[in-house]
Structures are given as structure tokens and as C-alpha cells.
C-alpha positions in Angstrom: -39.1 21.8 8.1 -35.6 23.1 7.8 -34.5 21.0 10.8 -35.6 18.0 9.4 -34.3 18.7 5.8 -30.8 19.3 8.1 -31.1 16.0 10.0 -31.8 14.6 6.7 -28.9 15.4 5.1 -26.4 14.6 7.7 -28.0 11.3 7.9 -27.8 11.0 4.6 -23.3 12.1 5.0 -23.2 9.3 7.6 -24.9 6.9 5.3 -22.4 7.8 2.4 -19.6 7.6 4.8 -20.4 4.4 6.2 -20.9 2.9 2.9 -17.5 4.3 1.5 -15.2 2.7 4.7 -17.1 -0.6 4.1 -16.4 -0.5 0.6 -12.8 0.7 0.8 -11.9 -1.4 3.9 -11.3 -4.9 1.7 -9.0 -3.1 -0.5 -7.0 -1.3 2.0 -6.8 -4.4 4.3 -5.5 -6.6 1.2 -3.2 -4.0 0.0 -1.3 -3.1 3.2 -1.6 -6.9 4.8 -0.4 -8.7 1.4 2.2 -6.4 1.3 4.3 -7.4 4.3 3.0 -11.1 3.9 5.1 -10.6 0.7 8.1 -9.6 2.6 7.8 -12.8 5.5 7.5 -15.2 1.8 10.2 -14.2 0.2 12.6 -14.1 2.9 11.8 -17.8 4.0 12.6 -18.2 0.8 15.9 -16.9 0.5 16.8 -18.5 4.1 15.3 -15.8 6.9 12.8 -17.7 8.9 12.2 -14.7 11.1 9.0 -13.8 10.1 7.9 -17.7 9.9 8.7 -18.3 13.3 6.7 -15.1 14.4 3.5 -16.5 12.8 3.5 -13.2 10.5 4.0 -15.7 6.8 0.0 -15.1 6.9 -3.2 -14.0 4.5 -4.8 -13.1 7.8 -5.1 -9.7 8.0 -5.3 -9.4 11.8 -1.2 -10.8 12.1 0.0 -7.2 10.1 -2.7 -5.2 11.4 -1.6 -1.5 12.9 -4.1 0.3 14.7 -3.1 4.0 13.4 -1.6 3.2 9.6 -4.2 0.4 8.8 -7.4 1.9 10.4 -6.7 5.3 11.6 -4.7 6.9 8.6 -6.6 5.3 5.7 -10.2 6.5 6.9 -8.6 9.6 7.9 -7.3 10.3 4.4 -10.9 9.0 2.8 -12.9 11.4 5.4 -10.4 14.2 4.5 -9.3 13.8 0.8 -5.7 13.7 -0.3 -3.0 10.4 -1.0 -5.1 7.7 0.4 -2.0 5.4 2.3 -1.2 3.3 5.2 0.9 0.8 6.4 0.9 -2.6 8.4 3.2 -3.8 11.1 6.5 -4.3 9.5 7.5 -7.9 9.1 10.7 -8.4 11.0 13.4 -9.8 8.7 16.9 -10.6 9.4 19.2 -9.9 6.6 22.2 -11.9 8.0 20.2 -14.7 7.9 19.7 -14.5 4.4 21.6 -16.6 2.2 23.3 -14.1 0.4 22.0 -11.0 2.5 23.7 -7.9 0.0 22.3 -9.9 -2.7 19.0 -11.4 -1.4 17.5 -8.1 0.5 16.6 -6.9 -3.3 14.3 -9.9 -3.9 13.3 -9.7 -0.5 12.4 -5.3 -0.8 11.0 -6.0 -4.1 8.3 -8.3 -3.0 6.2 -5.7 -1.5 5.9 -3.6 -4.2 5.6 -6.9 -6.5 2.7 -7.5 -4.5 1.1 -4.1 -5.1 1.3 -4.0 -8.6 -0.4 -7.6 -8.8 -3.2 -6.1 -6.9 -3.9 -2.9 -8.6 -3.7 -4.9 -11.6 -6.0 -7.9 -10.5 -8.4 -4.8 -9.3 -8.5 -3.1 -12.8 -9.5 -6.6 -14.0 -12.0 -6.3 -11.5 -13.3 -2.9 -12.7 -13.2 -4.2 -16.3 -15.5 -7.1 -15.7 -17.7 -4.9 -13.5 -17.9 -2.2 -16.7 -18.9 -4.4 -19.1 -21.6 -6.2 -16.9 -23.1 -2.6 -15.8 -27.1 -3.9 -15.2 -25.5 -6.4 -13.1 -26.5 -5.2 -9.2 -23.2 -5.5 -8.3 -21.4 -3.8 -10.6 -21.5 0.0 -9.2 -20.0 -1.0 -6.0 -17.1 -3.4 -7.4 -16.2 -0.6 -9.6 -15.7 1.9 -6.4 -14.2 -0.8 -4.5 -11.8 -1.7 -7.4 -11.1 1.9 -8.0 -9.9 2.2 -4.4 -7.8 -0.7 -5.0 -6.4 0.5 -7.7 -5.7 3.7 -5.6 -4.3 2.1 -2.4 -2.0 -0.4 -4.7 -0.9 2.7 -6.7 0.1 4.6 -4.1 2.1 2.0 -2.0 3.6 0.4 -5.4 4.9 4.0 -5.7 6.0 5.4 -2.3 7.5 1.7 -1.2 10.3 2.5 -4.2 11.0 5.5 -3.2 15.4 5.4 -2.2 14.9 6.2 1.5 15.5 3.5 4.3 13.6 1.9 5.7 11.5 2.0 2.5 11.3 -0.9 0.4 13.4 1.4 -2.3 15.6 2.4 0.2 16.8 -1.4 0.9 16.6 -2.1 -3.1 19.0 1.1 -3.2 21.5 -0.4 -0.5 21.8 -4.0 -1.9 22.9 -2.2 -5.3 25.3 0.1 -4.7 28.7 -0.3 -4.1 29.3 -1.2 -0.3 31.0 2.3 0.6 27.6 4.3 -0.6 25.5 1.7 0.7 26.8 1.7 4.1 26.4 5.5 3.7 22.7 5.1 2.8 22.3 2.5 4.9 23.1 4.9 8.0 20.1 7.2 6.9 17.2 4.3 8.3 17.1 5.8 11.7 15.6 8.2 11.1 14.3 7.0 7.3 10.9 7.4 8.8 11.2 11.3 10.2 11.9 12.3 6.9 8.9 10.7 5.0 6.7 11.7 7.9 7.7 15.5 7.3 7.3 14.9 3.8 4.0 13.6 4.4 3.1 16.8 6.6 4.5 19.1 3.8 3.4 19.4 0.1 6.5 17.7 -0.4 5.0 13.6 -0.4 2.1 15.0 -3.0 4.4 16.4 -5.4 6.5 13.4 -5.7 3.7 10.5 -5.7 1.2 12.9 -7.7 3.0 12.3 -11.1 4.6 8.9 -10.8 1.0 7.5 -9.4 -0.5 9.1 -12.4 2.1 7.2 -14.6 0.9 3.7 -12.7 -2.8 4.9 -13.3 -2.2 5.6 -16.4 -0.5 2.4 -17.8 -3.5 0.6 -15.9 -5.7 2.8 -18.1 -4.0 1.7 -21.5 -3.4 -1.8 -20.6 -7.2 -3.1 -19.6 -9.1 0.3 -21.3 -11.2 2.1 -18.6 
């Protein structure tokens, strides 16, 4: 009896688990994917037709997909607990091509992020709709896939800004400073991602996205009421 009662309940984990990847995997995808779509867009726009060329100006998910930070690290971090992040294949974009590249690489940083913040917004509209419709038989699960959303958005909206090449913040950082200290910031991008990747293996990454994510979350909170 206590075998079965055992068998039950870890059927009953793998159930759970199952259902939370599916629900969290349209979120994720959109968040990480739209992301670097956002990037390809506005540098075509600003005269880099890098990313164009490359086929990588796409919604399709499977252009920007990379194996360990859009499957792997994700449902590692939903399995495990803790900052639920990724990333996608980095859209390759040639500053010099830009028509003003000092000038331009803030528009074309900022679209990332820009794209975030629409989503964890368009996701709290989600959760909204889905509160105030709660006998609807869809409702539950839209509110725990827009609450991952919101999550997922959050956290990238936040971390991308961070002033650290080859982040998003990093690049923002360099096309406003004077050109001495961005030449000297600039010179940090090799090894850019070492540094987050220690910070993400220390307590280091939590303390710094813990309150400014809660800052997003909470503005989110205020703005549509949930």
C-alpha cells in the first residue's frame, strides 16, 4: 500500500512538472526569441542589414533558439527554484554599419529590453483579463502562464540594463559616455560574459536583480491591480 501511495505521488511530481514546462515554455520562448528579433529590427532600421541577411529578422522562434540558455537553463531554473533566465542566440549586429554607429547602438541595445517590458506588460493584461473571468476554464492556467511571463520579461528587462558588455546596458553605457571611458568600457566585453556567469554562480546576480525585479513587479502591480 505504501508502494503504491509512493508511485502515486511521484507520478503525480511528473504530472505537475510536465504541466509547468508546457505552461512556461510559450512565455520563455516569446521572451528570449522577441528579444533578439528586437535587436535584428532595429538595426535594419538604423542601416545594419546583418542580421537581415542572416535570416535572424524573424518571430520564429527556432532562428534565436540556443539549446542550453533557451531549453536547458530555463527548465533547470523552474525544476530548481531561483531567477528564472535564459538567453537566445545573439543576433549578430555590425555597429560600423550603422548609420551613426556611437549614436545608433543606444536605439539598437534598447530594443531588447523595450521588447521585454512590452511583454511583461501585455502579460499582466493577460493575467488581468484572466482574474476577472475566474469561472472561465481557462483562466487558472493563463494566470500561471502570464505570471511566468511577467517573470521571464522581468528578469531579462532588468539584467539586459545592467552596464556590463556585452549586455544590452553595457552597449547603452558605451554609446553615452565620452569616447575615452567608453573605449575603456568597451574593452571589458571579452570577457563581459565571465563576469555575469560568476555572478550568476555567486549570490552576487540575486542580490542585484532581487530588488530592482521587485521594483518592475511592483509598478506592474500598481498599474493593472493584481
Amino acid at each position: 500500500m505504501q508502494l503504491r501511495s509512493a508511485s502515486r505521488v511521484k507520478n503525480m511530481q511528473i504530472d505537475s512538472l510536465v504541466q509547468t514546462i508546457t505552461i512556461a515554455a510559450i512565455p520563455i520562448l516569446f521572451a528570449i526569441t522577441l528579444h533578439e528579433a528586437a535587436h535584428g529590427y532595429a538595426a535594419r532600421h538604423f542601416g545594419d542589414n546583418t542580421a537581415y541577411l542572416q535570416g535572424r529578422i524573424s518571430l520564429n522562434p527556432m532562428r534565436h533558439i540556443d539549446l542550453v540558455g533557451t531549453i536547458l537553463l530555463p527548465l533547470l531554473t523552474l525544476v530548481l527554484g531561483g531567477i528564472l533566465f535564459g538567453w537566445a542566440k545573439p543576433v549578430p549586429v555590425n555597429f560600423s554599419g550603422l548609420r551613426n554607429p556611437k549614436k545608433d547602438m543606444l536605439w539598437v541595445a534598447l530594443a531588447g529590453p523595450a521588447s521585454n517590458l512590452f511583454m511583461a506588460l501585455g502579460w499582466a493584461l493577460f493575467y488581468k483579463l484572466a482574474w476577472m473571468n475566474p469561472d472561465s476554464y481557462f483562466a487558472e492556467p493563463l494566470m500561471e502562464m502570464a505570471t511566468i511571463g511577467i517573470k521571464i520579461n522581468a528578469v531579462l528587462l532588468v539584467l539586459n540594463l545592467l552596464p556590463l558588455p556585452p549586455l544590452d546596458g553595457g552597449r547603452v553605457a558605451v554609446s553615452l559616455l565620452p569616447h575615452q571611458q567608453a573605449y575603456q568600457l568597451a574593452r571589458i566585453e571579452p570577457y563581459g560574459m565571465f563576469i555575469l556567469i560568476f555572478m550568476a554562480l555567486t549570490p552576487v546576480l540575486g542580490w542585484i536583480l532581487g530588488p530592482l525585479t521587485g521594483v518592475v513587479y511592483q509598478l506592474i502591480s500598481l498599474l493593472f491591480g493584481i
